[in-house]
C-alpha positions as CSV (number, residue, x, y, z in Angstrom):
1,X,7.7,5.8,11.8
2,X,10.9,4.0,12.6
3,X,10.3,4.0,16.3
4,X,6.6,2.9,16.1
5,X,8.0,0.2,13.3
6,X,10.4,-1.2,15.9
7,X,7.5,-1.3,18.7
8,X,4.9,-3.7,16.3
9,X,8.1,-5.9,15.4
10,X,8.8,-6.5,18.6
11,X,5.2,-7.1,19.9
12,X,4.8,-9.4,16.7
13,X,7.6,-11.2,17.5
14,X,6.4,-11.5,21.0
15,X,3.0,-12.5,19.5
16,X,5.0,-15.6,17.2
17,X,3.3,-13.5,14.7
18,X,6.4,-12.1,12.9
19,X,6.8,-13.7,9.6
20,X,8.2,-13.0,6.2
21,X,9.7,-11.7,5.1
22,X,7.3,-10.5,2.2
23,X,8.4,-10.4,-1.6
24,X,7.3,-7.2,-3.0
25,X,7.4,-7.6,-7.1
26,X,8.1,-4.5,-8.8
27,X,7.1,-4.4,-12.3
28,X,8.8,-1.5,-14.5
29,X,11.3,-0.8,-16.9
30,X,14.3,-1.8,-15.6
31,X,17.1,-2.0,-12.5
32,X,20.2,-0.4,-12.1
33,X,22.8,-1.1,-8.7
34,X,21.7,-4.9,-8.0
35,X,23.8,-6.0,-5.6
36,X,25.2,-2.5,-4.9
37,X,22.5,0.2,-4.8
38,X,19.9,-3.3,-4.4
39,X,22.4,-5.1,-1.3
40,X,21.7,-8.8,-2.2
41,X,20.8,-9.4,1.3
42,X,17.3,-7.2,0.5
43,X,16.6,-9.4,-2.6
44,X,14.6,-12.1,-3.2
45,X,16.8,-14.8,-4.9
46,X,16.0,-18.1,-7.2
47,X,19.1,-20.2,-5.9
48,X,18.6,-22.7,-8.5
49,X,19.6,-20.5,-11.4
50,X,22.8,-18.2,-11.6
51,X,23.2,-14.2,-12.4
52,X,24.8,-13.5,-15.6
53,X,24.8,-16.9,-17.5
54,X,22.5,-17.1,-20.6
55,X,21.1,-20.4,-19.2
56,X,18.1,-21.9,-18.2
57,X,19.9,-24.0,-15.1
58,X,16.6,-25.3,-13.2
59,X,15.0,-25.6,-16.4
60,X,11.5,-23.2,-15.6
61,X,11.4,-21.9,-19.2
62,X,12.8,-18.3,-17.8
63,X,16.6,-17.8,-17.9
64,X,19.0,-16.4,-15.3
65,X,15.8,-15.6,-13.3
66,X,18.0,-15.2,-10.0
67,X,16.3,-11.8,-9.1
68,X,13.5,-11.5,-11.0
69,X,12.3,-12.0,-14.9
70,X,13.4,-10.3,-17.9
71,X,10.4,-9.7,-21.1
72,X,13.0,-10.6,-23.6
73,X,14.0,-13.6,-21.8
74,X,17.7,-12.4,-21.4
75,X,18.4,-12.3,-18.0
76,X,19.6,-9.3,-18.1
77,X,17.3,-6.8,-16.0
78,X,18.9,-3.2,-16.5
79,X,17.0,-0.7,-18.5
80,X,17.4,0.0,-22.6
81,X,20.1,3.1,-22.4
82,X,17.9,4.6,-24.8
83,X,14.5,4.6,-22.6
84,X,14.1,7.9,-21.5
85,X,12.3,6.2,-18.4
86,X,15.6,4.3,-17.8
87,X,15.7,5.3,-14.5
88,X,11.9,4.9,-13.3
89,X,11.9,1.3,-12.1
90,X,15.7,1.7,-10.0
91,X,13.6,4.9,-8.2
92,X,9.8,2.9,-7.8
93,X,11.9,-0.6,-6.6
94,X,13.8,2.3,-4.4
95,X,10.7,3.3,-2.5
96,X,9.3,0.2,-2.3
97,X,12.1,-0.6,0.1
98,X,10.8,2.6,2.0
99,X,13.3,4.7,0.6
100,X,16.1,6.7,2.0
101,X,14.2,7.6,5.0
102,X,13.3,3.5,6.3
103,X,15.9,1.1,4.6
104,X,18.2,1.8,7.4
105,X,15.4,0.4,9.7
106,X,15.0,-2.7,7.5
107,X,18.4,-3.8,7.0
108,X,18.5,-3.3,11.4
109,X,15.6,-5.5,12.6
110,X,14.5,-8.7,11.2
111,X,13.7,-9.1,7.6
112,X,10.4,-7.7,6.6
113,X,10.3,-7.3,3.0
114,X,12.3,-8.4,-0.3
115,X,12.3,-7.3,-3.7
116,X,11.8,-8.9,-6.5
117,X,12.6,-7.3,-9.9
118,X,10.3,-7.9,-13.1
119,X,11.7,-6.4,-16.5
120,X,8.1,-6.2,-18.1
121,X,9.2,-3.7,-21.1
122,X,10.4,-4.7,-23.6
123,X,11.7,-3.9,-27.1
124,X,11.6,-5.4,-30.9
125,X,11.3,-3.7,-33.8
126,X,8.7,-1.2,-32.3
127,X,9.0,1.4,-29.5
128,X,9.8,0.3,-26.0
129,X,6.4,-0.6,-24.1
130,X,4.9,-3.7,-22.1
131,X,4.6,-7.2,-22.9
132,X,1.9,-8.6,-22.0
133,X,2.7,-11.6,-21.5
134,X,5.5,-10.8,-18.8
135,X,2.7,-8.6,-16.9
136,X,0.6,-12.0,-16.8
137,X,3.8,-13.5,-15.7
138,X,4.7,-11.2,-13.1
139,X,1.5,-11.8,-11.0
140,X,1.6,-16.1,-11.7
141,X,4.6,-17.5,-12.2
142,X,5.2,-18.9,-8.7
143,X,8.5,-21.6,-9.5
144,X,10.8,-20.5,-6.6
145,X,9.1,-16.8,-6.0
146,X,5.8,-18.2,-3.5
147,X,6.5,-15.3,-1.0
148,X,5.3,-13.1,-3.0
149,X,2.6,-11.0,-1.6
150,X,2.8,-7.6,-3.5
151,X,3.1,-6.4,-6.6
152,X,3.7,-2.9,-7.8
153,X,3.0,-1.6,-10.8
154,X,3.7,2.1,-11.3
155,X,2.6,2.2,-15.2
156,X,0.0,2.9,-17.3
157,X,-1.6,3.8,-20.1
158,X,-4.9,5.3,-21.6
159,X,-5.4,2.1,-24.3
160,X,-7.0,-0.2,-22.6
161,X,-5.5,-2.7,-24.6
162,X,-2.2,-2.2,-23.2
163,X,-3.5,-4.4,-20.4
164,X,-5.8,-6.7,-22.2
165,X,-4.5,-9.4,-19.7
166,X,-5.2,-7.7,-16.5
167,X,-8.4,-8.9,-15.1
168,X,-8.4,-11.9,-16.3
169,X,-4.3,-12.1,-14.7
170,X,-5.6,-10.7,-11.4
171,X,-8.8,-13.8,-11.6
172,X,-6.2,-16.2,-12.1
173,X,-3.9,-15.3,-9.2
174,X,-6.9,-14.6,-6.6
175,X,-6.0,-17.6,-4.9
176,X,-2.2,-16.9,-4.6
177,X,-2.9,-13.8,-1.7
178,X,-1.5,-11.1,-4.1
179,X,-2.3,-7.5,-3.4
180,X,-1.7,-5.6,-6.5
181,X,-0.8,-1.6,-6.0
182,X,-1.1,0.6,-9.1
183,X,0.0,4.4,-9.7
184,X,-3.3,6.2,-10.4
185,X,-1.3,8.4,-13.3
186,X,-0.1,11.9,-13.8
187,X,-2.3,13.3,-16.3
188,X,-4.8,15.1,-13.5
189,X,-7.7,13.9,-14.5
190,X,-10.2,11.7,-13.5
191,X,-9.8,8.3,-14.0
192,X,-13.9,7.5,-13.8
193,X,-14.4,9.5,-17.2
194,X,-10.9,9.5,-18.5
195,X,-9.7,5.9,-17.7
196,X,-6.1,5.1,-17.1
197,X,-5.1,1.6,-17.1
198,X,-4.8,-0.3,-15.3
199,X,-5.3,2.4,-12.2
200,X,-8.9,2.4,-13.5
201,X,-9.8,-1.1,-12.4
202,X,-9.6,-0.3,-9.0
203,X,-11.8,1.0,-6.2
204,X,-14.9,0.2,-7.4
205,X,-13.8,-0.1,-11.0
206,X,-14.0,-4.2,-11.5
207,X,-14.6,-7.6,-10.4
208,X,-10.9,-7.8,-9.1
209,X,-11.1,-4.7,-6.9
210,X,-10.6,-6.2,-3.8
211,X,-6.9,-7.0,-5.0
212,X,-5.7,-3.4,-5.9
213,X,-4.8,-0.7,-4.4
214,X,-5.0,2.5,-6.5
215,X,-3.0,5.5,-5.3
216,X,-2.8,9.4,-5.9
217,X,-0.5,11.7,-4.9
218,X,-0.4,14.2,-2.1
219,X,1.5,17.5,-2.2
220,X,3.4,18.6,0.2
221,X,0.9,20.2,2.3
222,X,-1.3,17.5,2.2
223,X,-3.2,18.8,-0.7
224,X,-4.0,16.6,-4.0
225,X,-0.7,16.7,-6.2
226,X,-1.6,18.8,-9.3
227,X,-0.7,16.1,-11.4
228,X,-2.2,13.3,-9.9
229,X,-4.8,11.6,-11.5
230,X,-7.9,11.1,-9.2
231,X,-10.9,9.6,-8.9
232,X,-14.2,8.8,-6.2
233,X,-14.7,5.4,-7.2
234,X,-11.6,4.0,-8.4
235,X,-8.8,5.7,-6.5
236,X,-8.0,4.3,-2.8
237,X,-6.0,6.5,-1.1
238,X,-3.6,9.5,-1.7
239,X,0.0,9.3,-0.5
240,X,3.1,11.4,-0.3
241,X,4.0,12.1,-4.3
242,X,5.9,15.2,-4.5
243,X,9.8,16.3,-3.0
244,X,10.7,12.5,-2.3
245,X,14.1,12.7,-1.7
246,X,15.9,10.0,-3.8
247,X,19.8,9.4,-4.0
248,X,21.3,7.1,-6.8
249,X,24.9,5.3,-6.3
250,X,26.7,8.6,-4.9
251,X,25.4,11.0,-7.4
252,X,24.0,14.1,-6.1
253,X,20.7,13.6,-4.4
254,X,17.2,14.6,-6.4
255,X,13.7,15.1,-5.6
256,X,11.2,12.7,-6.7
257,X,7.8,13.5,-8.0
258,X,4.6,11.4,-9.4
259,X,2.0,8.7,-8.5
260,X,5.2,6.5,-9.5
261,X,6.7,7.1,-6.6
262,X,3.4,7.4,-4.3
263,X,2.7,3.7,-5.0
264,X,5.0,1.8,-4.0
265,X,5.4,3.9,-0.5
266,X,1.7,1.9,-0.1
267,X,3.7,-1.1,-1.7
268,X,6.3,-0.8,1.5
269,X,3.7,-0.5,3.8
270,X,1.7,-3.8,2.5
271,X,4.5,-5.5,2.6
272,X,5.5,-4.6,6.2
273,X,1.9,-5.2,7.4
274,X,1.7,-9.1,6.0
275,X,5.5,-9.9,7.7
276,X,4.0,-8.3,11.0
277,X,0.5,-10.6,11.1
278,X,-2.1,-9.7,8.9
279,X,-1.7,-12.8,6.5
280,X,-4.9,-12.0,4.0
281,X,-3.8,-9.0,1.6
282,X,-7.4,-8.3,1.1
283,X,-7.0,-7.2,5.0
284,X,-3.7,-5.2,4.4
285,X,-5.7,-3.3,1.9
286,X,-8.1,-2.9,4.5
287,X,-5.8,-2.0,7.3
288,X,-4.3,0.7,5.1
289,X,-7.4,2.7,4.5
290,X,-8.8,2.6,7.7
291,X,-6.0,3.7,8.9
292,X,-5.7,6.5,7.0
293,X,-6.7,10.1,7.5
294,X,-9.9,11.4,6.2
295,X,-10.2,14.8,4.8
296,X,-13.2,16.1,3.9
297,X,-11.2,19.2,1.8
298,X,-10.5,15.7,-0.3
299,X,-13.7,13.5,-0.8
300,X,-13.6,14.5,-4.4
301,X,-10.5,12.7,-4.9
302,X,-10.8,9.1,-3.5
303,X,-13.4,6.8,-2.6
304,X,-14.6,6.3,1.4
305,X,-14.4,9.8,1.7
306,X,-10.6,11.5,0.8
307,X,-8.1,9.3,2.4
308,X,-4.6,10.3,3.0
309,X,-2.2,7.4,3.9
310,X,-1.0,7.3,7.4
311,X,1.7,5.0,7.5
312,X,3.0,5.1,11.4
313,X,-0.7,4.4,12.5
314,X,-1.6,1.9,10.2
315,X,1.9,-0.2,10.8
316,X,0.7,0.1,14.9
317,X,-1.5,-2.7,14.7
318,X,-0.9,-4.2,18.3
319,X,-1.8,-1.2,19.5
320,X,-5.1,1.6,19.5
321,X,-4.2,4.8,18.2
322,X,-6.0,7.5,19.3
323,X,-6.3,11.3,18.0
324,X,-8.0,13.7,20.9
325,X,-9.8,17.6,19.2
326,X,-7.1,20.2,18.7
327,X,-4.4,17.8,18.3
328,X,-2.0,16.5,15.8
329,X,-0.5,13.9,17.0
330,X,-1.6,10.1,17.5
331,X,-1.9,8.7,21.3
332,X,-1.8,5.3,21.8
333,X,-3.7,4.9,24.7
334,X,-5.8,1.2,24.8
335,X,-9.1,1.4,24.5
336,X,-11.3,-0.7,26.8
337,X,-13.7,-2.5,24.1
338,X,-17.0,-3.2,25.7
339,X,-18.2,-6.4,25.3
340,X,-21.8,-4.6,24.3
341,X,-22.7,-2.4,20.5
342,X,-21.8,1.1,21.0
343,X,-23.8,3.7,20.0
344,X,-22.6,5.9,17.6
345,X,-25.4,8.2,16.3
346,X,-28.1,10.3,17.5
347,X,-30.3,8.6,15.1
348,X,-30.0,5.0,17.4
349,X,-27.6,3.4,15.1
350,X,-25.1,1.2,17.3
351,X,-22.0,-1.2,16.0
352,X,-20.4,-3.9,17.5
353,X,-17.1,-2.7,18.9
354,X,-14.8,-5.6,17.3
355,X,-16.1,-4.4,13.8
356,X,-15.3,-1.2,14.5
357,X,-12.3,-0.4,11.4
358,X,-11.7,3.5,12.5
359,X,-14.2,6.7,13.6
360,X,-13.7,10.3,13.1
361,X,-15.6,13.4,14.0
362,X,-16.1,16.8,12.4
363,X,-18.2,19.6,12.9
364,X,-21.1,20.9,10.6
365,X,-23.8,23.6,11.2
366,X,-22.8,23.7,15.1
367,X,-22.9,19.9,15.0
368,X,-20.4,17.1,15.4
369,X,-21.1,14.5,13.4
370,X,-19.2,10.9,13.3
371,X,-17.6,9.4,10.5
372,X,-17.4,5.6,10.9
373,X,-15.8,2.8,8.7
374,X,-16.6,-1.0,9.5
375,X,-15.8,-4.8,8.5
376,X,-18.6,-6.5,7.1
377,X,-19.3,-9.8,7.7
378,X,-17.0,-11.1,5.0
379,X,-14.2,-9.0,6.1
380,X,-15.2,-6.3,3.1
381,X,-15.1,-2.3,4.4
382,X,-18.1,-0.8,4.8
383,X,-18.8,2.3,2.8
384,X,-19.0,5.3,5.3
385,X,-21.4,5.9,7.8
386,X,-22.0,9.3,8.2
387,X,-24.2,11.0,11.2
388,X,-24.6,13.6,14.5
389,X,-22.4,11.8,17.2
390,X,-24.0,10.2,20.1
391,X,-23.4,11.5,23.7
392,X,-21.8,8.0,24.0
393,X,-18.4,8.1,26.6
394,X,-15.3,5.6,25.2
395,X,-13.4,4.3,28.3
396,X,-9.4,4.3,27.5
397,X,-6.3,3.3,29.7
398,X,-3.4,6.0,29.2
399,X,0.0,5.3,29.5
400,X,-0.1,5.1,33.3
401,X,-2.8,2.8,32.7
402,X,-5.0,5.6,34.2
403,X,-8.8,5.5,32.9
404,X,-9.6,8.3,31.0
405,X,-13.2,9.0,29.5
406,X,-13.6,10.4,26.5
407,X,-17.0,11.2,24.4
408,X,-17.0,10.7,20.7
409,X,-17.1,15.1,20.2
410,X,-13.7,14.6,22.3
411,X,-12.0,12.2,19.6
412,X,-10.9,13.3,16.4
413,X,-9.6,9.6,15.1
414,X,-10.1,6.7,16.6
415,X,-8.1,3.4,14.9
416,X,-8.0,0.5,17.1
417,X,-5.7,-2.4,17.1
418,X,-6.0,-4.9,14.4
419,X,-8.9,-7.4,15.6
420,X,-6.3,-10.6,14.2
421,X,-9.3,-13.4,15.7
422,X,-12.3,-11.3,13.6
C-alpha cells in the first residue's frame, strides 16, 4: 500500500494533479492527544480563533473552533469521562489518518489529508447522545473549513429520529463536493428490514445516495464480520473491521473491532483519492467500488455484487491493474485501449473501452462468465452486467513494455486507470 501510494503521488505530482490536501471531518464523541497523539501538523486549523480560550475571536457564532466544533459550544473537544464510548472518536479520527500501519507514509510525502474534529455529542440534563444540530453543522458550516471533502460518521442508531436532519443536511451540502461515509452498525442484521440510521440511507436507500458511502466489516479471512450489519441495497462495500491494531499515547497496544473502525479506513482512502486528482467525490465513491474485489461468497451482503475494499488498487489510478487466473496478486501492466467497443459477451453485447469501470470473470456450469461494471453517461455506475465471456483477446504492455495478449477467461480483474478526461 505504501509503495503503490508513493508511485500515484509521484505520477500526480508529475501530472500537476496533486492537490490537497483533503480535510476529512470526523464526527463522534470526542478527541483525546490533539497536538500529541493528533501532531498539529496533520490537523486542519481555523487560524483566526485560538485553542483553549472561551472566545469567539473571528466572531462565526462557534467558539475556540481552532480544530474543529464542539455541540455544547465550549471549545473544548475531549470526550465526557463518564461516556463509556470515550474513547471511540480518538480510535475512528485514528484510522481515518490510515492508522498505525500508513501515518508514517503521510507525515513522509506531501500532505494528503487533514483532520478535522467535530464534537457532535453532547450532554444536558439527559443521557449523552447527538445533537442534531451540530450533525447539520458538521456537513455546512464552511467559515474557514472549505477543504473539506469527507466526512465520517461512525454512529448510529435504530430511531430514525436521531437523524431527522440528515437528508435534508446532505440536500443542502450537495453543492459543497462532500462525500459522506457511514458505519453500516454492529447489530448483524440487515439494514433493508431492520434500518440503522443513518447507514440505511445509503446504497440505494435515498435521494442523497450518491453522497454516502455505507460500509460493513470484513473478518479476517475476508469473510462478512459477524457483527456487521449488512445489506444488498444500502451497504457499499465491506472493509477490514476486525484485529485493527490500534495504540493510544504509549499504552499497550489493543485490537480494534467494528464497522466503527471499517469506515473511516474508506474515509482515508477518499480522502487520498481527491488530493491525488479525482476532484468530484461522487467519482471517489466510484473509484472505490470499482476497484474493489467482488466475491460472489458475498453478494448477499452489499450492493453491485459483494465488494470487498481494495485499497492499493483503487489508490493506483495512473496506472491499470491487472489480476491474471490462479493469481493473487495485482499486475500493473498497461492496457492498450482500443479506440473501438469491445465485446464482452457471447450474447453480442459490446462497451466502449473508456467506460469500462472494472471486469472480472468466474466460472459457472463449465462456463466463464464476465462480470462488468461501467460509467453511465452522467458519470453514475452501472449496475452489474453479468454474462458467458466473449472469445475477445485484451492487448497489454508488461513491464518490459513487451505485448502480451490475454483473453477475457485469462483475467481474473481487470481495473484500469482512472479515465480523468471522461
Amino acid at each position: 500500500m505504501r509503495q503503490r501510494l508513493a508511485v500515484s503521488t509521484a505520477s500526480a505530482a508529475k501530472k500537476q494533479f496533486l492537490g490537497g490536501p483533503a480535510v476529512i471531518r470526523v464526527a463522534d464523541t470526542g478527541f483525546k492527544g490533539i497536538g500529541k497523539f493528533f501532531p498539529l501538523s496533520l490537523l486542519e486549523a481555523n487560524a483566526f480563533d485560538k485553542a483553549g480560550q472561551p472566545n469567539d475571536l473571528d466572531n462565526n457564532k462557534y467558539v475556540a473552533d481552532v480544530y474543529g466544533i464542539d455541540a455544547e459550544n465550549r471549545g473544548i473537544l475531549e470526550p465526557y469521562p463518564e461516556d463509556k464510548y470515550r474513547d471511540h472518536g480518538t480510535e475512528v479520527a485514528s484510522m481515518a489518518l490510515g492508522g498505525p500501519l500508513m501515518r508514517d507514509a503521510i507525515t513522509a510525502g506531501p500532505p494528503l489529508i487533514k483532520l478535522s474534529f467535530w464534537k457532535i455529542f453532547w450532554k444536558r440534563t439527559g443521557p449523552i447522545s447527538v445533537k442534531d444540530d451540530t450533525l447539520y453543522q458538521t456537513m455546512t458550516h464552511i467559515e474557514n473549513h472549505t477543504d473539506a471533502r469527507v466526512v465520517n460518521l461512525s454512529v448510529g442508531s435504530g430511531d430514525g429520529n436521531s437523524v431527522r436532519m440528515f437528508v435534508s443536511t446532505l440536500r443542502a451540502a450537495a453543492s459543497l463536493n462532500l462525500l459522506v461515509v457511514i458505519a453500516a452498525g454492529n447489530d448483524s442484521n440487515d439494514i433493508s428490514e431492520t434500518p440503522t440510521f443513518p447507514a440505511a440511507h445509503g446504497g440505494q436507500g435515498s435521494e442523497v445516495a450518491e453522497r454516502i458511502i455505507t460500509v460493513g466489516a470484513l473478518a479476517p479471512d475476508g469473510t462478512l464480520a459477524p457483527f456487521s450489519n449488512y445489506s444488498q441495497s444500502r451497504v457499499d462495500v465491506l472493509a477490514p473491521g476486525c484485529r485493527i491494531p490500534f495504540s493510544y499515547d504509549g499504552l499497550a497496544p489493543e485490537v480494534l473491532h467494528g464497522t466503527s473502525i471499517a469506515a473511516p479506513i474508506v474515509s482515508y482512502l477518499a480522502g487520498t483519492l481527491h488530493s491525488l486528482g479525482i476532484r468530484e467525490m461522487t467519482r471517489v465513491k466510484q473509484r472505490i467500488l470499482a476497484s474493489a474485489d467482488p466475491d460472489r461468497s458475498l453478494q448477499a451482503y452489499t450492493r453491485l455484487g459483494g465488494l470487498k475494499l481494495n485499497p492499493t488498487r483503487a489508490i493506483s489510478i495512473f496506472d491499470d491493474a491487472l489480476r491474471m487466473q490462479g493469481e493473487t496478486f495485482d499486475r500493473y501492466w498497461s492496457w492498450r485501449m482500443p479506440t473501438e467497443a469491445i465485446q464482452v459477451c457471447t450474447s453480442g453485447l459490446s462497451i466502449n473501452p473508456r467506460r469500462l469501470l472494472s471486469l472480472s470473470t468466474y466460472s459457472e456450469g463449465g462456463k466463464v462468465r464476465a462480470r462488468i461494471l461501467k460509467s453511465e453517461f452522467d458519470n453514475r455506475t452501472s449496475d452489474p452486467i453479468d454474462c458467458e465471456a466473449a472469445d475477445t483477446q485484451l492487448d497489454f504492455a508488461n513491464e518490459a513494455g513487451e505485448s502480451k495478449k490475454l483473453q477475457l477467461r485469462d483475467i481474473s480483474v481487470l481495473v484500469p486507470r482512472f479515465p480523468f478526461s471522461g
